[in-house]
TORKOL-4160 file (C-alpha; in steps of 0.2 Angstrom, whole numbers, padded with zeros to 4 digits, m for minus):
164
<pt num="1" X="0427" Y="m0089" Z="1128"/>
<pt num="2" X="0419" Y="m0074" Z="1115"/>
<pt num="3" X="0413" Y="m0060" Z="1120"/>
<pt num="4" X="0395" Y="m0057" Z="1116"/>
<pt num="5" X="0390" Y="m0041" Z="1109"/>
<pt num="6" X="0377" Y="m0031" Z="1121"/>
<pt num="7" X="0360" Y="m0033" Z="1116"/>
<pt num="8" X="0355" Y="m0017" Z="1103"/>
<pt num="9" X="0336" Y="m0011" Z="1101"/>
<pt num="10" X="0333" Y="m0023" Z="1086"/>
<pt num="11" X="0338" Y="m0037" Z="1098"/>
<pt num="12" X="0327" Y="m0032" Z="1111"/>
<pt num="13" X="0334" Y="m0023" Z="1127"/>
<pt num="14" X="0324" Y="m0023" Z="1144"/>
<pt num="15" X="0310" Y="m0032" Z="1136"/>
<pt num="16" X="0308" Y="m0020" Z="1122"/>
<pt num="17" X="0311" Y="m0024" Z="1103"/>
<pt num="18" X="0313" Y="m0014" Z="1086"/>
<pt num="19" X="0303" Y="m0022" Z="1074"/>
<pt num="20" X="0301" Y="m0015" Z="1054"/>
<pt num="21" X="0286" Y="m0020" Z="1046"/>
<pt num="22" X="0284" Y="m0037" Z="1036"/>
<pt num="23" X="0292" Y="m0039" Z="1020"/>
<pt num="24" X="0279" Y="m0036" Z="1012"/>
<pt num="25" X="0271" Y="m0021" Z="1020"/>
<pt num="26" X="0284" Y="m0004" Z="1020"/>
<pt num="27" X="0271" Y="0006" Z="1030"/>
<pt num="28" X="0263" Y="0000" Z="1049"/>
<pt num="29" X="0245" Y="0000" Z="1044"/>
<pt num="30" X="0242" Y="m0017" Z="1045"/>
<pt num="31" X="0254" Y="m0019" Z="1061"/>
<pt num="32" X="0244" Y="m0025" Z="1076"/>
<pt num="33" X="0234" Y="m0013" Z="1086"/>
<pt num="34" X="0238" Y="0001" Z="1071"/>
<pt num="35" X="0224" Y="0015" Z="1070"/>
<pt num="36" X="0215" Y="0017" Z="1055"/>
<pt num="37" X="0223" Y="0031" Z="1044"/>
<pt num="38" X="0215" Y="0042" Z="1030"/>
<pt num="39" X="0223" Y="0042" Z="1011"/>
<pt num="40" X="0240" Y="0050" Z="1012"/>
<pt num="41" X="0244" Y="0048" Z="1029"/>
<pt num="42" X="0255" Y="0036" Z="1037"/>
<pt num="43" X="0261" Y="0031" Z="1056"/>
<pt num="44" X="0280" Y="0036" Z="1060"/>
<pt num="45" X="0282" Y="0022" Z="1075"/>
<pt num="46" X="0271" Y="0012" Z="1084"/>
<pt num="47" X="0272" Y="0006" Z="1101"/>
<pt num="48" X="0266" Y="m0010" Z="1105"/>
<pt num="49" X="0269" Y="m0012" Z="1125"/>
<pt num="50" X="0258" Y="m0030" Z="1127"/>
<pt num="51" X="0271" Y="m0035" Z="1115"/>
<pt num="52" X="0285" Y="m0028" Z="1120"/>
<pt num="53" X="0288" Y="m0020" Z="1103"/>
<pt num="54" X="0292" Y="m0004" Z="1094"/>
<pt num="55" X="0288" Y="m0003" Z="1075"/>
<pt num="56" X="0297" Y="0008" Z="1062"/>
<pt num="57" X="0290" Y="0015" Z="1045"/>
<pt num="58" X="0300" Y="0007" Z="1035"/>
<pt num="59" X="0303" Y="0018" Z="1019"/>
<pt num="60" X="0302" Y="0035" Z="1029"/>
<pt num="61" X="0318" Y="0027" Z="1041"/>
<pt num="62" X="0325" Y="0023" Z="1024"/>
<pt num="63" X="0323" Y="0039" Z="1017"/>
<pt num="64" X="0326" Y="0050" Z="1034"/>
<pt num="65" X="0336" Y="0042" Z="1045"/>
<pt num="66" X="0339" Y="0055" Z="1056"/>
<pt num="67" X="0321" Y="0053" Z="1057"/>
<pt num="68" X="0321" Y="0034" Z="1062"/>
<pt num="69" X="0330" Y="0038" Z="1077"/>
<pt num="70" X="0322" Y="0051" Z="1085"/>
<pt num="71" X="0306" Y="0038" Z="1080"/>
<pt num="72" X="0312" Y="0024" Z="1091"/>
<pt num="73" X="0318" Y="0037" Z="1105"/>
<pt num="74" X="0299" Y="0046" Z="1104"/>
<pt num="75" X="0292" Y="0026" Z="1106"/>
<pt num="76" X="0305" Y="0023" Z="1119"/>
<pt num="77" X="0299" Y="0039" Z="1127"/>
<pt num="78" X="0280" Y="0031" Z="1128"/>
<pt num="79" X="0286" Y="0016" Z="1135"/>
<pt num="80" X="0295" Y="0024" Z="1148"/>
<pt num="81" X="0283" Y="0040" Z="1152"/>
<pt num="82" X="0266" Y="0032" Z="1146"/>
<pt num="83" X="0261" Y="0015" Z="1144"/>
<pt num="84" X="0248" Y="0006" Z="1154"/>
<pt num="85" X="0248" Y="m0012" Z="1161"/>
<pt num="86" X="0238" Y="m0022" Z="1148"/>
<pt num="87" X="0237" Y="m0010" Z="1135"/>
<pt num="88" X="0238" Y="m0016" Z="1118"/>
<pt num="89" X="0245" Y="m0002" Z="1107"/>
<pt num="90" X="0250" Y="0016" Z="1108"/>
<pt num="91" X="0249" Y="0027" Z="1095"/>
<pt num="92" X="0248" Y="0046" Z="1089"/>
<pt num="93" X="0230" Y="0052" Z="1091"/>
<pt num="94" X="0223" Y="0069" Z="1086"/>
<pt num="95" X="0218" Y="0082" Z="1099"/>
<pt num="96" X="0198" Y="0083" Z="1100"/>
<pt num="97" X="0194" Y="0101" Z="1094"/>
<pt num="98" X="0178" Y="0101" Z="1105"/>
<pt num="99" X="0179" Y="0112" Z="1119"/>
<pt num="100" X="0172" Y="0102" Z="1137"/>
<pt num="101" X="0156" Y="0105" Z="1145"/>
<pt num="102" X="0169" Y="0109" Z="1161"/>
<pt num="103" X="0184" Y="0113" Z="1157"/>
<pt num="104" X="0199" Y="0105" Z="1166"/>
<pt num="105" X="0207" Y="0117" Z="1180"/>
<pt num="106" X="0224" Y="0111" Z="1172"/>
<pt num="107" X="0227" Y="0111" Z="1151"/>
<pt num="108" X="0229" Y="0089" Z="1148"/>
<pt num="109" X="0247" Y="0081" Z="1148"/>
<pt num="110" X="0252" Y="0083" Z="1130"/>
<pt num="111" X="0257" Y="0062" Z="1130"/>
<pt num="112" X="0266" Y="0066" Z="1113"/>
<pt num="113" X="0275" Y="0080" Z="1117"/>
<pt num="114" X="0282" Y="0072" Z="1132"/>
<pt num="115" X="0290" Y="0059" Z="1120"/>
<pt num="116" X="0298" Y="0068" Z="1110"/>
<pt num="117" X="0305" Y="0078" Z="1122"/>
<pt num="118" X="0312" Y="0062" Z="1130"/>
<pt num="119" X="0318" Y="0058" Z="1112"/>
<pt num="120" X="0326" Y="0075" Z="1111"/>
<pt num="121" X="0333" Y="0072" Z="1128"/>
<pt num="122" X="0341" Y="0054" Z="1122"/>
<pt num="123" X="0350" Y="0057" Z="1107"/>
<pt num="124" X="0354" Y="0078" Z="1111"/>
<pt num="125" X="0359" Y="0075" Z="1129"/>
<pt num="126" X="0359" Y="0094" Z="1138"/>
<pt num="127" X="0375" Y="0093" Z="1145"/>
<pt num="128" X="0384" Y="0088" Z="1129"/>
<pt num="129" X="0373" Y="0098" Z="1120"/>
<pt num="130" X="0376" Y="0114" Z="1128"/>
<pt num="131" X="0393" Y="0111" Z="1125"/>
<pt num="132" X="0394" Y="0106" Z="1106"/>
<pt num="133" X="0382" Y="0118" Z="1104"/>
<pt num="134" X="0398" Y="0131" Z="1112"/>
<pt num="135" X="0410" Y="0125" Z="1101"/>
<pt num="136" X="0401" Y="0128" Z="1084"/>
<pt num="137" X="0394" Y="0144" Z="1091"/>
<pt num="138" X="0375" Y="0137" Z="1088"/>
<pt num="139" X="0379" Y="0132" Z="1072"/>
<pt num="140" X="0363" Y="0120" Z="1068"/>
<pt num="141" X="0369" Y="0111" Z="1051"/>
<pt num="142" X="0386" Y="0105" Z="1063"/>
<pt num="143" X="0374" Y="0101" Z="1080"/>
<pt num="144" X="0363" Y="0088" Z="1066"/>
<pt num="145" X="0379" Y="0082" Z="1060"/>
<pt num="146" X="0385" Y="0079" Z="1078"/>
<pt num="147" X="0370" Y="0071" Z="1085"/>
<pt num="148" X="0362" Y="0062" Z="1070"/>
<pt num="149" X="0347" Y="0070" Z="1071"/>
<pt num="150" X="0335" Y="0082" Z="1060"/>
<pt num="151" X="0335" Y="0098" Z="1057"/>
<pt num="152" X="0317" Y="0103" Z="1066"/>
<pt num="153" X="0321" Y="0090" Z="1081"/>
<pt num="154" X="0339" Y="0101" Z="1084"/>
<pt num="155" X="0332" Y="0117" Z="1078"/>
<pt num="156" X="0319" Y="0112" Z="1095"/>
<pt num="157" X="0329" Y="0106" Z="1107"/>
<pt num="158" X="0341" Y="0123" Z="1104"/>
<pt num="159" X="0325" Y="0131" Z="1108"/>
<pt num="160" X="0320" Y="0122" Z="1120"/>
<pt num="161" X="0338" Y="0126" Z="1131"/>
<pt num="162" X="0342" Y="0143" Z="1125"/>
<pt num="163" X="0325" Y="0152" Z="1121"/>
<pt num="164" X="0319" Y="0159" Z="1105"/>
């Protein structure tokens, strides 16, 4: 009897699947639940949680990816930290510039931020983190190469554990 290989994210894993777009769209603005966006913009991932789905720009994974990952592990991030039962889609929104009448006592969850520090978390673990980052003394060029990731994301998560 074969062994069978453990499901990966494009296979669906925990009730969560990678999906690209369709073959004929490269972006996710015509994906389900997608927000509108203006000329020159363009959606990273998408998290579609009544689906059980996480779509991937296509062409920026192609060309970055370094990018993809920490994409699927900022959507990953959403569906662990954020999503809400029955909701359709999850996306980026921009922050309202418009101060409140009353002001909250505390500054609102930053819901983006939080994924990607879960993302950061995922593929830059601290513990091993700390100690690749030890053996190249902080070099961050050898940390991408380690981890697979980008240059801002590693340049972040070496400031958010050491400072600066």
């Amino acid at each position: 009897m074969g062994r069978r290989a453990p499901p990966g994210p494009d296979r669906g894993h925990h009730g969560l699947r990678l999906r690209p777009p369709g073959p004929r769209r490269r972006d996710l603005a015509g994906a389900p639940g997608a927000p509108a966006v203006g000329v020159g913009q363009s959606l990273s991932g998408l998290l579609l949680p009544s689906r059980g789905e996480i779509w991937v720009n296509a062409d920026e994974a192609r060309r970055w990816p370094p990018r993809r990952r920490f994409t699927i592990g900022h959507e990953v991030g959403h569906w662990v930290l954020h999503r809400q039962p029955g909701q359709q889609a999850l996306f980026c929104r921009h922050t309202s510039i418009h101060e409140p009448e009353h002001p909250p006592a505390e500054p609102p969850r930053d819901i983006e931020e939080e994924a990607s520090a879960f993302a950061a978390a995922l593929l830059m673990p601290r513990w091993l983190f700390v100690r690749e980052h030890a053996r190249c003394d902080g070099d961050v060029e050898t940390l991408c190469e380690t981890f697979g990731t980008s240059r801002a994301a590693t340049a972040r998560r070496v400031a958010a554990l050491f400072g600066g």
